[in-house]
SEKOLDO-223749 format. One line per 4 residues: their letters; for each residue x, y, z of C-alpha. Coordinates in nm, 2 decimals. Last residue first. Layout:
<kolzas>
a = X Y Z | ...
</kolzas>
This chain:
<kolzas>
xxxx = -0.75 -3.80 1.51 | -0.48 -3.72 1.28 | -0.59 -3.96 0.98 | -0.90 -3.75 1.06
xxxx = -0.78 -3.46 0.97 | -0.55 -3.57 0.74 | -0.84 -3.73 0.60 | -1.08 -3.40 0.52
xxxx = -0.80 -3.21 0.40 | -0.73 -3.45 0.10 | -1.11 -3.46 0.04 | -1.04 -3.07 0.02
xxxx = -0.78 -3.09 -0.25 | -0.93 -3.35 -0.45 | -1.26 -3.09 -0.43 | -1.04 -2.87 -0.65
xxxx = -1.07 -3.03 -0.95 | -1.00 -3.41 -0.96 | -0.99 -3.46 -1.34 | -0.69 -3.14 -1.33
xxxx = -0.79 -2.81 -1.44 | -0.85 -2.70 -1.08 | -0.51 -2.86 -0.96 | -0.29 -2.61 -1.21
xxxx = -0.52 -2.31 -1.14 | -0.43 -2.38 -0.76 | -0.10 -2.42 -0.76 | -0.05 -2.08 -1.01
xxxx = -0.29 -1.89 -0.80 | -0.07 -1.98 -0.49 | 0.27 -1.87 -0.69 | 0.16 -1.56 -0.77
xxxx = 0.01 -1.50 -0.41 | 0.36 -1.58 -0.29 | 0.54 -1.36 -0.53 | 0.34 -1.09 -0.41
xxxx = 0.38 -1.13 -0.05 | 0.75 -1.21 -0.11 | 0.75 -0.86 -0.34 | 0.59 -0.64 -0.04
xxxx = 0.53 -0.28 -0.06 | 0.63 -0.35 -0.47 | 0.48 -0.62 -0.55 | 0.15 -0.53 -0.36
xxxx = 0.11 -0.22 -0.55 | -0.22 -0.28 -0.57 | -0.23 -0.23 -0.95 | -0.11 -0.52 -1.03
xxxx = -0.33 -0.72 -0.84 | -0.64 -0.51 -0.94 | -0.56 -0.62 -1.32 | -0.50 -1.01 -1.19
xxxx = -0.88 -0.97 -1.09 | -0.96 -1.31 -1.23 | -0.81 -1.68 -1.33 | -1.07 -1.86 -1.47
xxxx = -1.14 -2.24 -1.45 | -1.46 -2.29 -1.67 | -1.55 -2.64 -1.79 | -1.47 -2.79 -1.46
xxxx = -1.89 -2.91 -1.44 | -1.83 -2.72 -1.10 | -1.71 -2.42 -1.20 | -1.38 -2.38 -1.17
xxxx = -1.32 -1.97 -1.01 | -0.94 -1.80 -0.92 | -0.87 -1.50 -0.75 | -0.58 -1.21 -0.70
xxxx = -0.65 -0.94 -0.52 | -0.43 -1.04 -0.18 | -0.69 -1.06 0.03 | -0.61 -1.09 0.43
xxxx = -0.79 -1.31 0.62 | -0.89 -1.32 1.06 | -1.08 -1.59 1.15 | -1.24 -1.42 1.49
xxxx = -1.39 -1.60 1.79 | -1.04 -1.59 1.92 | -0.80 -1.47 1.70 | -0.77 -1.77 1.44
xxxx = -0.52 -1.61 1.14 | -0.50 -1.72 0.83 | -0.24 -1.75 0.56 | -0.18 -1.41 0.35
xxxx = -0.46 -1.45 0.10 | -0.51 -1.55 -0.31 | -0.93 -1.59 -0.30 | -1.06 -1.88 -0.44
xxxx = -1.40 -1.90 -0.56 | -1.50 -2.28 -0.64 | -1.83 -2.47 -0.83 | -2.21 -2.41 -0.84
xxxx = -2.27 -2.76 -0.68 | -2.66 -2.79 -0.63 | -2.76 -2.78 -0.26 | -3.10 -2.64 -0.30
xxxx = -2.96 -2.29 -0.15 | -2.73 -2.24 -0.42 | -2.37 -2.44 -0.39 | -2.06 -2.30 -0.38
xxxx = -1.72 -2.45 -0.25 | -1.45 -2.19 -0.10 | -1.10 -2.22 -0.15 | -0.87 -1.98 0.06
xxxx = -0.53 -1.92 -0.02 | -0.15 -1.84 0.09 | -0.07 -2.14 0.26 | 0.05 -2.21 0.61
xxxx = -0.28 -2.14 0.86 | -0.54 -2.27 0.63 | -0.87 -2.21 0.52 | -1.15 -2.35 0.38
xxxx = -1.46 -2.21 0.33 | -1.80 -2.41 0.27 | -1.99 -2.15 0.14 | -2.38 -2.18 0.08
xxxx = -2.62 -1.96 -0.09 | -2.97 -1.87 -0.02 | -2.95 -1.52 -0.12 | -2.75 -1.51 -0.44
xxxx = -2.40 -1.53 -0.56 | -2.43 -1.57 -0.97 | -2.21 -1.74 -1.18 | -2.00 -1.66 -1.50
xxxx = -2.14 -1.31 -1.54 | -2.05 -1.20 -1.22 | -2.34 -1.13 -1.08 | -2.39 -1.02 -0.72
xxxx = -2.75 -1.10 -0.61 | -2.85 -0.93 -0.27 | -2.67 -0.81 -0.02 | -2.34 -1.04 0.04
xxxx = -2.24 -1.26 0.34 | -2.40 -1.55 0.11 | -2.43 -1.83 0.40 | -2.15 -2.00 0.62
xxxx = -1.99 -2.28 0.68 | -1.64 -2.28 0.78 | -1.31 -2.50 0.78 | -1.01 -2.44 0.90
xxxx = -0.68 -2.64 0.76 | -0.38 -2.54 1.02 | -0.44 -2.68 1.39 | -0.76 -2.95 1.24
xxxx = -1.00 -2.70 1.30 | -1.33 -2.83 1.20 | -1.67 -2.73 1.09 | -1.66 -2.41 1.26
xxxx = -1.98 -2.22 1.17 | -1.96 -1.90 0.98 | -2.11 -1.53 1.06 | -1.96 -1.24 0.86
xxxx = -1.73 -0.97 0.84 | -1.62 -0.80 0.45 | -1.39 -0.58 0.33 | -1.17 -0.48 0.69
xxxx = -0.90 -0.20 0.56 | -0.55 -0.30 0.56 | -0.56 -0.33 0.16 | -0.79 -0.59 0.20
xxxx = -0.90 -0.79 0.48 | -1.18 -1.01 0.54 | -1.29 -1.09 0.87 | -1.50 -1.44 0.90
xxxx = -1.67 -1.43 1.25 | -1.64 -1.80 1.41 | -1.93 -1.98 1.59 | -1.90 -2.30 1.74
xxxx = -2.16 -2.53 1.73 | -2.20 -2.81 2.04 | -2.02 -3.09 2.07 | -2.21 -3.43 1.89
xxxx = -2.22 -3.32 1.55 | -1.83 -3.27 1.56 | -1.58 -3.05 1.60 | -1.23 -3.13 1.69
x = -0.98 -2.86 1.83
</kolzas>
């Protein structure tokens, strides 16, 4: 499915997942579903300022969220409500699911942020990870998220960054159109 300025807005709920419990639902826009990289729009979900102490999630936010159907992350570029570039949360997730109006993910714990100068890349909540229990309920699970934070810390210190990563989204997609 294609979507463009010209069709009208499609509206997906973001469900997030963790432990089997849902986390988080919010309101996106589709921007495009290519048939396995999706990507949403959507505003701070959360009440509030949340601060994390190396950025800040405030009202007036923006998240452009990617997703995609065959890996096991999500990368989602920040920028406060003026559109200045605040950098990239990635959540580690099981690949996502489109269930009709629904964009189904499942946090795995683990999460990576660059900021957008790519002074900072940190790898975070690796504590919660282990204490999930994931590797043992599931070790390919856990291996997989592992492996996906790895991927992505190695890109997100690279001159590129992360956004490398989305461009390359953007023109399959529209190498495939």
């Amino acid at each position: 499915m294609s979507v463009n300025s010209a069709e009208r807005k499609t509206e997906l709920e973001v469900v997030l997942v963790k432990a089997g419990r849902t986390k988080i639902r919010y309101r996106s826009e589709l921007l495009r579903d290519d048939g396995n990289h999706i990507a949403v729009r959507a505003a701070w979900a959360g009440e509030g300022v949340r601060d994390f102490g190396f950025v800040r999630f405030e009202p007036g936010d923006v998240f452009t969220e990617h997703y995609w159907r065959d890996r096991w992350y999500a990368v989602k570029e920040v920028r406060a409500g003026d559109g200045t570039l605040k950098g990239w949360y990635c959540d580690m997730t099981r690949p996502a699911v489109l269930d009709g109006a629904e964009l189904v993910v499942e946090d795995l714990d683990l999460d990576l942020w660059r900021s957008a100068d790519g002074t900072a890349v940190l790898r975070l909540d690796e504590d919660e990870f282990a204490e999930s229990g994931l590797a043992e309920r599931d070790p390919g699970a856990a291996a997989a998220a592992v492996a996906a934070l790895d991927e992505l810390e190695k890109l997100a210190r690279t001159e590129g960054g992360l956004a490398g990563l989305l461009v390359q989204g953007r023109r399959d997609f529209h190498h495939r159109l």
